[in-house]
VOBA-470768 format. One record per atom (N, C-alpha, C): x, y, z; atom name. Coordinates in steps of 0.1 Angstrom, whole numbers, plus 5000, padded with zeros to 4 digits. Layout:
BEGIN
PT      x      y      z   site
PT      X      Y      Z     CA
...
***
This chain:
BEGIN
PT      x      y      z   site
PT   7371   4839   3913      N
PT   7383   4837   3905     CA
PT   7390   4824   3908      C
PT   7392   4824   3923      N
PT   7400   4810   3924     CA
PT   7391   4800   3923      C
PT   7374   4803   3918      N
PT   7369   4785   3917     CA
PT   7371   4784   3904      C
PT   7370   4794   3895      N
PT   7372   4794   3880     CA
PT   7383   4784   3879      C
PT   7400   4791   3885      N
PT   7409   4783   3883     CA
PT   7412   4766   3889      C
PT   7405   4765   3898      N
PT   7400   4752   3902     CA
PT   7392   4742   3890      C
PT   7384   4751   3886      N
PT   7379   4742   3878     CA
PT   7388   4736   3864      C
PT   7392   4749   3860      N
PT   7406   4750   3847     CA
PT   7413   4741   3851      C
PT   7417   4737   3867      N
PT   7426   4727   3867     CA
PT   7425   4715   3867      C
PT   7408   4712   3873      N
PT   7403   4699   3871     CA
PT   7400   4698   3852      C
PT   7399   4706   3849      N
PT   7395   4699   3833     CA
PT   7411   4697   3828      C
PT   7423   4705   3830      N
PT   7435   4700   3829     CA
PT   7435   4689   3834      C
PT   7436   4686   3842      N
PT   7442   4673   3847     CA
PT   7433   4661   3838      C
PT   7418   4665   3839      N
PT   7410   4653   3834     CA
PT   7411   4650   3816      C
PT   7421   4663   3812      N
PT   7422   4662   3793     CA
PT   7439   4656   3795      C
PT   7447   4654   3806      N
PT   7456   4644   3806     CA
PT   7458   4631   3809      C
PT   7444   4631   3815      N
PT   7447   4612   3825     CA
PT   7437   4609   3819      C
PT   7430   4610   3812      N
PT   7415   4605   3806     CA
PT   7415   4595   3791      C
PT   7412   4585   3793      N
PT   7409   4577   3782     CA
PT   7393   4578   3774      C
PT   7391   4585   3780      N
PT   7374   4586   3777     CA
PT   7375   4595   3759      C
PT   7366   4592   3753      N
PT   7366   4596   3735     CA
PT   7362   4612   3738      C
PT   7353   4617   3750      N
PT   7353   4628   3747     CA
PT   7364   4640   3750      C
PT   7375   4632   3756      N
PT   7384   4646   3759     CA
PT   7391   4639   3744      C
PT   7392   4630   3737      N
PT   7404   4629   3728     CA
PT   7405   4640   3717      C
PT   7397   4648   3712      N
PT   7400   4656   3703     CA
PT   7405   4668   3710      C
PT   7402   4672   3721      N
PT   7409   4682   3732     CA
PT   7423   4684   3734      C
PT   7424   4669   3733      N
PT   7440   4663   3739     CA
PT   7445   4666   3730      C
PT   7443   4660   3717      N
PT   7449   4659   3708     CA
PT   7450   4674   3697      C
PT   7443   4686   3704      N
PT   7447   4702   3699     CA
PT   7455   4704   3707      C
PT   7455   4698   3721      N
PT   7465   4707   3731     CA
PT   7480   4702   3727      C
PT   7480   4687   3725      N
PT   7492   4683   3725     CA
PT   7501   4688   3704      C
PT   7489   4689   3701      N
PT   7494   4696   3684     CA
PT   7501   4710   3690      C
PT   7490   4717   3698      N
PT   7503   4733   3704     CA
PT   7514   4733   3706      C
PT   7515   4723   3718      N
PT   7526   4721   3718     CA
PT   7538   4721   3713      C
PT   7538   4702   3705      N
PT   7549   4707   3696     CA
PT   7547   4711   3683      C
PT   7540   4722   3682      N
PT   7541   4732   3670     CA
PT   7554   4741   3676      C
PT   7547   4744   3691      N
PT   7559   4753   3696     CA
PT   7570   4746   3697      C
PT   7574   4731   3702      N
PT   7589   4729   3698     CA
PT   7593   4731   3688      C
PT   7589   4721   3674      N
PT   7590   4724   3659     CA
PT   7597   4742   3658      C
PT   7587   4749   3659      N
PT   7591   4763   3658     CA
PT   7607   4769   3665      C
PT   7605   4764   3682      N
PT   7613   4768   3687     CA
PT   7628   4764   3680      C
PT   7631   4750   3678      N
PT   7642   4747   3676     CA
PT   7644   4739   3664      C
PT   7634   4745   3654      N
PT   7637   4742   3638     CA
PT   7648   4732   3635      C
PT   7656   4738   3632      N
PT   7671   4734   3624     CA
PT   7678   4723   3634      C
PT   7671   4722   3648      N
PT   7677   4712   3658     CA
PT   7671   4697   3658      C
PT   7661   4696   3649      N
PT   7652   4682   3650     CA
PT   7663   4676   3636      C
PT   7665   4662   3643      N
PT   7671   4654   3631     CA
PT   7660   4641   3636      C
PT   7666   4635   3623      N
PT   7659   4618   3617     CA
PT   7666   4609   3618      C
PT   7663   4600   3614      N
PT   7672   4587   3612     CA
PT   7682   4590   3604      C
PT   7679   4595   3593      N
PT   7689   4597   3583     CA
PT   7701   4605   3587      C
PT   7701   4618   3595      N
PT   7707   4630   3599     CA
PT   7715   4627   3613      C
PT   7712   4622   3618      N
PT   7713   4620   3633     CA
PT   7728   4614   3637      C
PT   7736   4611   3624      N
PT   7753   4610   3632     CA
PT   7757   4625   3633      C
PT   7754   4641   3623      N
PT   7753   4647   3631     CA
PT   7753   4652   3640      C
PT   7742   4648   3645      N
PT   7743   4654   3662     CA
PT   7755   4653   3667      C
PT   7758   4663   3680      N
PT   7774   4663   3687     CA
PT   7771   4651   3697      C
PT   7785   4647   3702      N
PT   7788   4635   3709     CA
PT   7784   4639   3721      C
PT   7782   4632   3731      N
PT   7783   4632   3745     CA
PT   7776   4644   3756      C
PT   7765   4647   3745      N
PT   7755   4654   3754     CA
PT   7748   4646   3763      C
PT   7745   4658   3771      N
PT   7736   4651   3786     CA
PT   7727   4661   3788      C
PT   7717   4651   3788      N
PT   7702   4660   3793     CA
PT   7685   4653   3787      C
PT   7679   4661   3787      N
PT   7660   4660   3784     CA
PT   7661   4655   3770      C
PT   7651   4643   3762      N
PT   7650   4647   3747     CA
PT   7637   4641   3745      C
PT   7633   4647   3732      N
PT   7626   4639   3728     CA
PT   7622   4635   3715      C
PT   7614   4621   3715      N
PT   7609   4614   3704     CA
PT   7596   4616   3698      C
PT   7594   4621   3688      N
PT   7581   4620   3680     CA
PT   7579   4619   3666      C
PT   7566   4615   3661      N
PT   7561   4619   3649     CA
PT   7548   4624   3649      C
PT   7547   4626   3637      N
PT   7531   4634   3628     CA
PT   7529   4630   3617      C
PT   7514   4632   3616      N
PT   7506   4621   3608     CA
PT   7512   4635   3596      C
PT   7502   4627   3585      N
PT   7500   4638   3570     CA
PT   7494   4651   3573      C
PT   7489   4648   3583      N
PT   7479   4666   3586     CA
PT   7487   4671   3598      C
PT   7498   4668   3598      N
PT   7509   4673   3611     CA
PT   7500   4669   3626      C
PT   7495   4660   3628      N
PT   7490   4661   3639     CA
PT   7498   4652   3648      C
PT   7505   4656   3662      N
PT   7514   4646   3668     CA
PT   7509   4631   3672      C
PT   7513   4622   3666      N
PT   7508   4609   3664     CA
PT   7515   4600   3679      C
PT   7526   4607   3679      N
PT   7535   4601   3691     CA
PT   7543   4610   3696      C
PT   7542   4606   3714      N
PT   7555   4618   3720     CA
PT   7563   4612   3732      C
PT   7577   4610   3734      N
PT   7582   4600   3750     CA
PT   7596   4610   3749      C
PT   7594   4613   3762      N
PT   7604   4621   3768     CA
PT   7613   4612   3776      C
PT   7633   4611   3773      N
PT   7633   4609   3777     CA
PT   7646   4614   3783      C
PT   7658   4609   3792      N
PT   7670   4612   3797     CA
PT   7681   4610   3797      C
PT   7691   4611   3791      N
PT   7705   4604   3791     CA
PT   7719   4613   3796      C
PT   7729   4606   3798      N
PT   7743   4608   3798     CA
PT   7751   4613   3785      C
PT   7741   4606   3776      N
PT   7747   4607   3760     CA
PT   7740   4606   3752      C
PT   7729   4614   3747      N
PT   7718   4616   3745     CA
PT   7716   4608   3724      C
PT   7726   4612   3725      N
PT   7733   4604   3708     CA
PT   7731   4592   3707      C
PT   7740   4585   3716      N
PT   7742   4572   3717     CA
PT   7726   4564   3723      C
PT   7720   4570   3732      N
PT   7703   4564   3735     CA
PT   7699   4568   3725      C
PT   7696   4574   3714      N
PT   7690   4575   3704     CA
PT   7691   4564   3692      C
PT   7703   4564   3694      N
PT   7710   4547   3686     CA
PT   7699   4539   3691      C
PT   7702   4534   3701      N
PT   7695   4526   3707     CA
PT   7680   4524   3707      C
PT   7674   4534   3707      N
PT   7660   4535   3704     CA
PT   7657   4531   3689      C
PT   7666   4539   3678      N
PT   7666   4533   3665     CA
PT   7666   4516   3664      C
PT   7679   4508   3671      N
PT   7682   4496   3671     CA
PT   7669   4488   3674      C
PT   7663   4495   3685      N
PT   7651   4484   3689     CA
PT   7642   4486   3681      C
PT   7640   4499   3676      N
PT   7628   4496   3663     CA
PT   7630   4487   3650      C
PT   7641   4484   3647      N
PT   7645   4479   3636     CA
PT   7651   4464   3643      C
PT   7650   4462   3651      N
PT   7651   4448   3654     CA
PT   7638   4445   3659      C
PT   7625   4454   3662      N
PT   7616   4448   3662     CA
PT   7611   4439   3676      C
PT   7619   4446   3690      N
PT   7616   4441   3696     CA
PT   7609   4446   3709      C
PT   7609   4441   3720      N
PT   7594   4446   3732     CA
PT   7599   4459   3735      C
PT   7616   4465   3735      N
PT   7617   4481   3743     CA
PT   7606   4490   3732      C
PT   7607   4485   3713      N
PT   7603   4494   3706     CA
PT   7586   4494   3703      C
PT   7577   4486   3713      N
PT   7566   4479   3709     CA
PT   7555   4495   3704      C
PT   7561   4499   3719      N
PT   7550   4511   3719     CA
PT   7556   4518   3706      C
PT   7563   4521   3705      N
PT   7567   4534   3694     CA
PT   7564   4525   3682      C
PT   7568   4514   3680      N
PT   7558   4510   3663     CA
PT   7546   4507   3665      C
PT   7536   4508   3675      N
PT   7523   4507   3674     CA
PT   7518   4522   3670      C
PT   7526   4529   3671      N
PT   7517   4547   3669     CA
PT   7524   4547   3657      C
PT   7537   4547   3648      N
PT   7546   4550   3635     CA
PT   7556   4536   3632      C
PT   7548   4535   3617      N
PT   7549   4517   3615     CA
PT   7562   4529   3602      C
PT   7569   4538   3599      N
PT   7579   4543   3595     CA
PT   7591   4543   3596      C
PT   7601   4542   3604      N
PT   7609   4547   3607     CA
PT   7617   4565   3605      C
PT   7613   4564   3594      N
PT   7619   4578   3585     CA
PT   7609   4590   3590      C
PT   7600   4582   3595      N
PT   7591   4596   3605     CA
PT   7594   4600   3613      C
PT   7602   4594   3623      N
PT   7602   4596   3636     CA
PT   7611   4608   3635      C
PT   7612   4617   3643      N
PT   7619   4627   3651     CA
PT   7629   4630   3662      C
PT   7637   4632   3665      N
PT   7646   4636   3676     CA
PT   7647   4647   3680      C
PT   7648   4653   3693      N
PT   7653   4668   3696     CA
PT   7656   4671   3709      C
PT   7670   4676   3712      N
PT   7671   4679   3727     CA
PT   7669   4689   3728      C
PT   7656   4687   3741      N
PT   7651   4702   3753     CA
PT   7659   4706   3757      C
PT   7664   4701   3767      N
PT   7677   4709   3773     CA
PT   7691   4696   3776      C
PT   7702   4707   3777      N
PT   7714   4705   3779     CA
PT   7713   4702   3791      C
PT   7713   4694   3802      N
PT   7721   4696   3815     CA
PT   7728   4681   3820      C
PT   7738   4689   3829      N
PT   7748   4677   3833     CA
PT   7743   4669   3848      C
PT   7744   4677   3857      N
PT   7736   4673   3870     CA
PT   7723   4664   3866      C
PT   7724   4653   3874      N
PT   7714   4641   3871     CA
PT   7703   4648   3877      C
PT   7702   4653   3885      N
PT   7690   4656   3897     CA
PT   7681   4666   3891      C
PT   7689   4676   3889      N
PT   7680   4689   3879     CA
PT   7676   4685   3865      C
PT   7684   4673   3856      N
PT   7680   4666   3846     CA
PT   7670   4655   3847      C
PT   7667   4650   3858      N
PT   7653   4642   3861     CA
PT   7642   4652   3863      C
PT   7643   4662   3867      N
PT   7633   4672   3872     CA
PT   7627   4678   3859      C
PT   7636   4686   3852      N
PT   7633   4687   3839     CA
PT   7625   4677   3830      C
PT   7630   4663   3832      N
PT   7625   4654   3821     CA
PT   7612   4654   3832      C
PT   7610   4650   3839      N
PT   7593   4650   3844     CA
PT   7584   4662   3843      C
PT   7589   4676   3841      N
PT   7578   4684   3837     CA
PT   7581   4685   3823      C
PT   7588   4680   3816      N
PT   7581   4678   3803     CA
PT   7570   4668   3799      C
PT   7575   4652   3807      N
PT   7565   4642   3805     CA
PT   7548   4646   3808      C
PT   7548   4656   3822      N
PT   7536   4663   3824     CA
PT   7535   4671   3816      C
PT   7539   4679   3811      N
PT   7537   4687   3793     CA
PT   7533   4681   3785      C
PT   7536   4669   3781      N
PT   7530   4662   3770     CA
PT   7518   4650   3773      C
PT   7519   4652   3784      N
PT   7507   4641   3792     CA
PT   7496   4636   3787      C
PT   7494   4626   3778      N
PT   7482   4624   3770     CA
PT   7478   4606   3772      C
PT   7467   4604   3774      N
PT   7466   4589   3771     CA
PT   7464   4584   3756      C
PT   7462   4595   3750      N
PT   7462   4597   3734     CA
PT   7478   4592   3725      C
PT   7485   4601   3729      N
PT   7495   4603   3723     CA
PT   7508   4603   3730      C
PT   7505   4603   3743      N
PT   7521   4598   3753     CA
PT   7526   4588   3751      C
PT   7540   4580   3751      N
PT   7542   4571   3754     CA
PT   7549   4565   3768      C
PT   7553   4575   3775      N
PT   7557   4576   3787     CA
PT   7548   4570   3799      C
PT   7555   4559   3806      N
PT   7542   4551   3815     CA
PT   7549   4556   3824      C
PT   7557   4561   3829      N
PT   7565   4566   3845     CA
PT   7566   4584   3844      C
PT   7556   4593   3850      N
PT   7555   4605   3854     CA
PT   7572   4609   3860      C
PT   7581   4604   3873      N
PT   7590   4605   3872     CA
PT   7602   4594   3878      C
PT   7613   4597   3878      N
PT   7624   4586   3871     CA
PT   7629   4583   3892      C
PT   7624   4570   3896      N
PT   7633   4571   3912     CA
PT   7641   4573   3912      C
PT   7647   4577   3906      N
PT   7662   4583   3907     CA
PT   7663   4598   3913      C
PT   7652   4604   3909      N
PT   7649   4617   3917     CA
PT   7651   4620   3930      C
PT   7654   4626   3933      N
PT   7655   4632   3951     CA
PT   7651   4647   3952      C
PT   7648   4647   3963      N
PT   7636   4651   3973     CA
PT   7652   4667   3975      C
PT   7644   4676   3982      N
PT   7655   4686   3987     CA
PT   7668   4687   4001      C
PT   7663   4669   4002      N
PT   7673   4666   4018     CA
PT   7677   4653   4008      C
PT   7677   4647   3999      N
PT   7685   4641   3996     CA
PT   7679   4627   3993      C
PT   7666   4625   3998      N
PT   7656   4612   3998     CA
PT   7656   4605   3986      C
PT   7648   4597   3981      N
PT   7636   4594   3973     CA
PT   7624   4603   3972      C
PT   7621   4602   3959      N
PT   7606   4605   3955     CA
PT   7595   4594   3953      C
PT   7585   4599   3962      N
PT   7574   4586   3963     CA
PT   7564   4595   3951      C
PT   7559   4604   3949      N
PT   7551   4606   3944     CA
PT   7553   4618   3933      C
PT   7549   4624   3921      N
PT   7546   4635   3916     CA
PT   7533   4641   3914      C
PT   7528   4656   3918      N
PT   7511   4656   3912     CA
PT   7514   4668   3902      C
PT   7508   4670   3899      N
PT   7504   4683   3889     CA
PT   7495   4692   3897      C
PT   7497   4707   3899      N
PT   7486   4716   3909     CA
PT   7486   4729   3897      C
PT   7481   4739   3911      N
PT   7482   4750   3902     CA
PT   7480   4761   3916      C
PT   7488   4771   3911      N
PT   7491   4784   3919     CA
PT   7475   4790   3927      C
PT   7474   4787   3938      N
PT   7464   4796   3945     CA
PT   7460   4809   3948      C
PT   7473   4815   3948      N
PT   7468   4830   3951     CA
PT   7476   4836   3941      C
PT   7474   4837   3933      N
PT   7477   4842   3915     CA
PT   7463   4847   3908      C
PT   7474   4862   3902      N
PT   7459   4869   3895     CA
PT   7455   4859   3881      C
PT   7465   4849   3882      N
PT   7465   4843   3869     CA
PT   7469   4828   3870      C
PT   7461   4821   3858      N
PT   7462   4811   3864     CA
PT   7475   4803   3854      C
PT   7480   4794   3869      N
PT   7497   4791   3867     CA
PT   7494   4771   3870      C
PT   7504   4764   3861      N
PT   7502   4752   3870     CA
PT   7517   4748   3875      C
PT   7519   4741   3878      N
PT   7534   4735   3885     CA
PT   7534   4719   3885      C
PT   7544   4714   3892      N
PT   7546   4702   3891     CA
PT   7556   4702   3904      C
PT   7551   4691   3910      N
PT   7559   4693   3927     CA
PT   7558   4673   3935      C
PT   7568   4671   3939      N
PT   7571   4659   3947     CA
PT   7571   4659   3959      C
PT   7567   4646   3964      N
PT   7568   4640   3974     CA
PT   7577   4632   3975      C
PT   7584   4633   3986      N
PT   7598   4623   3995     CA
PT   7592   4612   4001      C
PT   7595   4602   3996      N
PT   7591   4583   4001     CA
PT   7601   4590   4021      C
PT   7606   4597   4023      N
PT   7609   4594   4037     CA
PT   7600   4600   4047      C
PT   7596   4596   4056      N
PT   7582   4594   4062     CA
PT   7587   4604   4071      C
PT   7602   4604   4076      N
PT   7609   4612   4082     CA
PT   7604   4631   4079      C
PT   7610   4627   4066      N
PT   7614   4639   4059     CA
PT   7600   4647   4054      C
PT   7594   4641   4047      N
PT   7582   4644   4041     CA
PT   7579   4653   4034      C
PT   7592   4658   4028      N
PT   7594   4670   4022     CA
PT   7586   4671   4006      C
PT   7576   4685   4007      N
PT   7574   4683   3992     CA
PT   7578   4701   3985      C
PT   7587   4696   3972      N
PT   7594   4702   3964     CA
PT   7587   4709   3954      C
PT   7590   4715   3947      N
PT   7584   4722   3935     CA
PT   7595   4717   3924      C
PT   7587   4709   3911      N
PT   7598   4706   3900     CA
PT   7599   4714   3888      C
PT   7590   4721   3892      N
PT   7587   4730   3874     CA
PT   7575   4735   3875      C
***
C-alpha cells in the first residue's frame, strides 16, 4: 500500500514540474478538474473585465486569474495575494492593456482581454495564514503547461517561531489508509529549523 502511494506521488509531482510532452495532456485533464470545480463552486462569483467594479472594496486574501480556450480547456492560471484584492486586479488589467513586461506572461497564453477571469478563494485578513493559503493553491494549480506562477511561495511567509521560509515541498501522508498529499515549509533559520505543515 504505502509503495503504491509512493509511487502516486512521484507521478504527482512529475505531472507538476515536468516539461516533457508526455505528461502534457495529463496535466492539462488534471488542471481542466480543477477549475471545473472552482467554476462550479463559486459560479455567480467569477467576474471580467467588463463586471469587475462590482466586486466589493477592500477585500483581503487568495485570488485568482484565468482563462479557457473554445473547448473550456484552462489555457491559463496565477494565483495571487492582496490587501485589496479589487484594486490588484486593476492593476493586472492596466498592465495588460498597456502592454507591458508585468503582463508578458498573461498575453502570451490569452491575446483577449474579455477572456480573462477573476475569483476570490478565500477571504482572509492575517498576512501569514493568507500567504499559506496562496501557496497551496499555487501547488494546486502547478503546471508547466498552464501555470503562470514562477514563485511556489511569497518570503514573506514565516515559519511557526516567527522566521523565514527557505523552502516549500509537496509530500504525502505515510501512514494513511488513504492516500493524502500536503504542502509543508522549511525555516531559512539554521537555528530553528522548523518544518511546518501549509495545507
Amino acid at each position: 500500500m504505502q509503495d503504491d502511494f509512493y509511487k502516486k506521488y512521484l507521478w504527482v509531482k512529475k505531472i507538476k514540474s515536468s516539461k516533457e510532452e508526455l505528461y502534457k495532456a495529463t496535466s492539462q485533464q488534471y488542471c481542466n478538474s480543477i477549475i471545473n470545480d472552482i467554476i462550479t463552486r463559486y459560479d455567480n462569483q467569477i467576474f471580467n473585465v467588463s463586471n469587475l467594479n462590482n466586486y466589493e472594496d477592500n477585500v483581503s486574501g487568495v485570488y485568482l486569474i484565468f482563462s479557457l480556450d473554445n473547448k473550456d480547456n484552462l489555457k491559463f492560471s496565477y494565483i495571487g495575494e492582496s490587501t485589496n484584492i479589487k484594486k490588484r486586479w486593476k492593476t493586472h488589467i492596466n498592465n495588460y492593456k498597456a502592454k507591458n513586461k508585468q503582463s508578458r506572461k498573461i498575453r502570451s497564453k490569452e491575446n483577449n482581454i474579455e477572456n480573462i477571469r477573476f475569483v476570490t478563494l478565500a477571504k482572509i485578513n492575517e498576512q501569514n495564514q493568507r500567504l499559506k493559503k496562496e501557496t497551496y493553491y499555487i501547488y494546486l494549480f502547478k503546471s508547466k503547461f498552464t501555470n503562470l506562477n514562477t514563485k511556489l511561495a511569497n518570503m514573506k511567509m514565516r515559519c511557526d517561531n516567527g522566521h523565514g521560509v527557505k523552502r516549500t515541498y509537496l509530500s504525502y501522508v505515510k501512514n494513511s489508509k488513504t492516500f493524502k498529499l500536503f504542502v509543508y515549509g522549511v525555516c531559512k533559520n539554521k537555528l530553528c529549523n522548523n518544518k511546518f505543515q501549509i495545507y
